[in-house]
C-alpha positions as CSV (number, residue, x, y, z in Angstrom):
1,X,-9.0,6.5,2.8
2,X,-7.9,5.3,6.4
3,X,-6.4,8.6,7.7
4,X,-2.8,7.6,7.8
5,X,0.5,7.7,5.5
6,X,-0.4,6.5,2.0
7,X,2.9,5.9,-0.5
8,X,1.5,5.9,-4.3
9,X,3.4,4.3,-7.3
10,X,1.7,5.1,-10.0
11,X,-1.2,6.6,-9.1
12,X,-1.9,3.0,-7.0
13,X,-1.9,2.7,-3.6
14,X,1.2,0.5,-2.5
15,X,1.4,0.8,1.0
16,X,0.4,3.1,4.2
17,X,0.5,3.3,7.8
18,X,-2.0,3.0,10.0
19,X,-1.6,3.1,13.6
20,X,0.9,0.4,14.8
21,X,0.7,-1.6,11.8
22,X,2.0,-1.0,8.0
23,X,-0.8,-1.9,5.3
24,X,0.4,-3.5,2.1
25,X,-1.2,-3.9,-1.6
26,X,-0.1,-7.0,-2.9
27,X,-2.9,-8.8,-4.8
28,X,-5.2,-11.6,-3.8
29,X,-3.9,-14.4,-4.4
30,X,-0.1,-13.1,-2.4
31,X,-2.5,-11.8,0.7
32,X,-4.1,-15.3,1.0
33,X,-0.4,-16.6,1.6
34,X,1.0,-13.7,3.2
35,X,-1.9,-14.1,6.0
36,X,0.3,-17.1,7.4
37,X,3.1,-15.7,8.1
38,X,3.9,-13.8,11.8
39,X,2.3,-10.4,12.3
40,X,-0.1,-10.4,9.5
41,X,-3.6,-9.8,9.1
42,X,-6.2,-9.5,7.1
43,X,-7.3,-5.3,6.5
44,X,-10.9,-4.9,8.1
45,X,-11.8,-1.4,7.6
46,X,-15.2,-0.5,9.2
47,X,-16.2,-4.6,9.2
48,X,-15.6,-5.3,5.9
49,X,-12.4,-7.2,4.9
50,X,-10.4,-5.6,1.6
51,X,-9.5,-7.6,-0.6
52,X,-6.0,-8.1,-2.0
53,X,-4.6,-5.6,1.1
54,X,-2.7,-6.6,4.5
55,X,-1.6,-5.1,8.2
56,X,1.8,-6.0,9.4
57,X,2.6,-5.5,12.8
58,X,5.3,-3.0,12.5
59,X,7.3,-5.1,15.1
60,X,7.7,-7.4,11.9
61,X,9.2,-4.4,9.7
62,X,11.6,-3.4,12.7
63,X,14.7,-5.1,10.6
64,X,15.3,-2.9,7.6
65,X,15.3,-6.1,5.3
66,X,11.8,-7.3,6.4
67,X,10.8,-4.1,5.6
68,X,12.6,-3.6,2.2
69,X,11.0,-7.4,1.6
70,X,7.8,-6.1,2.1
71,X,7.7,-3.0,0.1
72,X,9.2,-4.5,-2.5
73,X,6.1,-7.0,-2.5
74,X,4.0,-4.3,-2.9
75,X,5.7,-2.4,-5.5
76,X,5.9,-5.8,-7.5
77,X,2.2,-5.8,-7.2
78,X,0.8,-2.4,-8.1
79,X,3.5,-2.4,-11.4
80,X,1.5,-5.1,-12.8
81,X,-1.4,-2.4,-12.3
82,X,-2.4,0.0,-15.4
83,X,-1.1,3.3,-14.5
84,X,-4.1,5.6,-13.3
85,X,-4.8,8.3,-16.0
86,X,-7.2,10.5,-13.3
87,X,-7.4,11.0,-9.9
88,X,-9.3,9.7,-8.1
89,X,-13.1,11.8,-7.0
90,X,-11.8,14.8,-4.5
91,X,-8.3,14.2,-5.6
92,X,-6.4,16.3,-7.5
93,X,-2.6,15.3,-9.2
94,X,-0.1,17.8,-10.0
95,X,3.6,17.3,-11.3
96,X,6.3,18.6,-8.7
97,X,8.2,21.4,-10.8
98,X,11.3,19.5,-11.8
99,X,10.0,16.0,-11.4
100,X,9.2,13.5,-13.8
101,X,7.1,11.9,-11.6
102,X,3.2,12.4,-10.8
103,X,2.2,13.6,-6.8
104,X,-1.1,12.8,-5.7
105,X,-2.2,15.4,-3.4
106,X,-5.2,14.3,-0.9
């Protein structure tokens, strides 16, 4: 979607890097609040803003606990989800051999 580092719970989004910053899925109501605290912005991809998404400046996510904070907030988010019984269009998913869980290959 944005050319970086995507980490999928499942088969959600839940957070990625891009660039110098660390995008997060966490719902729109938390990314209204989130955008007041430091380092964090709202995602503008090509001019348009998404929606229940936000950039943190990794500089934030240098201390292993602001970053365990933070991906914990978006794990919290995209479990509320329903999980994702397809892929996505020009995805594919296929199960690791010995793992229980589903890998989204892009």
């Amino acid at each position: 979607m944005f050319g970086g580092l995507t980490f999928m719970v499942a088969g959600h989004m839940c957070c990625g890097v891009a660039k110098n910053d660390v995008m997060f899925r966490v719902g729109s109501e938390a990314a209204e609040a989130a955008l007041d605290d430091r380092g964090v912005r709202p995602v503008d991809m090509t001019g348009r803003t998404l929606g229940g998404m936000v950039l943190v400046d990794v500089a934030v996510l240098r201390d292993d606990d602001a970053l365990a904070r933070w991906v914990a907030r978006g794990v919290a988010f995209v479990t509320t989800l329903p999980p994702r019984d397809r892929p996505h269009r020009g995805e594919r998913w296929r199960r690791p051999s010995g793992a229980t869980a589903i890998a989204l290959i892009s």
